[in-house]
N, C-alpha and C positions, 0 to 999 in steps of 0.2 A: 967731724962732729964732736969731739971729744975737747977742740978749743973753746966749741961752743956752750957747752956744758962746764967748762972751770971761767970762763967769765961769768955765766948764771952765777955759780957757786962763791966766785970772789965778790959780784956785787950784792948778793943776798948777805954773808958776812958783812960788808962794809954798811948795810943799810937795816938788818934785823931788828937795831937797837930804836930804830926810831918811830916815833907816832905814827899813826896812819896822815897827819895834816901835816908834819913835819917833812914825811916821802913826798907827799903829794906837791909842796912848795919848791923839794930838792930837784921833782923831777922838772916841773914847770920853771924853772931857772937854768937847769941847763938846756931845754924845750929850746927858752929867749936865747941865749948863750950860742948855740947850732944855729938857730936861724938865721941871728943877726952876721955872724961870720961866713954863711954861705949865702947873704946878702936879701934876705925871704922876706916879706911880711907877715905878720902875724897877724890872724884874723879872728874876733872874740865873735860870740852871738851876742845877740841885742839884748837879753838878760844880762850877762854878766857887764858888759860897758855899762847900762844902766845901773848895775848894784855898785859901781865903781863910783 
């Protein structure tokens, strides 16, 4: 438990600094990033492909 709690802790540090849309883009690219390397699809709702 205690790993699990200094990774919380190093990634809250390395990301405090940033906007709530700026996390939200950081998380959703590395999202893309993990998927496409364990070979996944990504799947959007029909809102968002439309606002695209």
């Amino acid at each position: 438990m205690k790993w699990i709690q200094k990774v919380r802790e190093e990634d809250y540090n390395k990301t405090k600094a940033l906007l709530p849309k700026e996390l939200i883009e950081k998380t959703r690219k590395t999202a893309e990033d993990t998927a496409k390397a364990l070979g996944l699809k990504i799947v959007q709702p029909k809102e968002q492909v439309r606002a695209q």
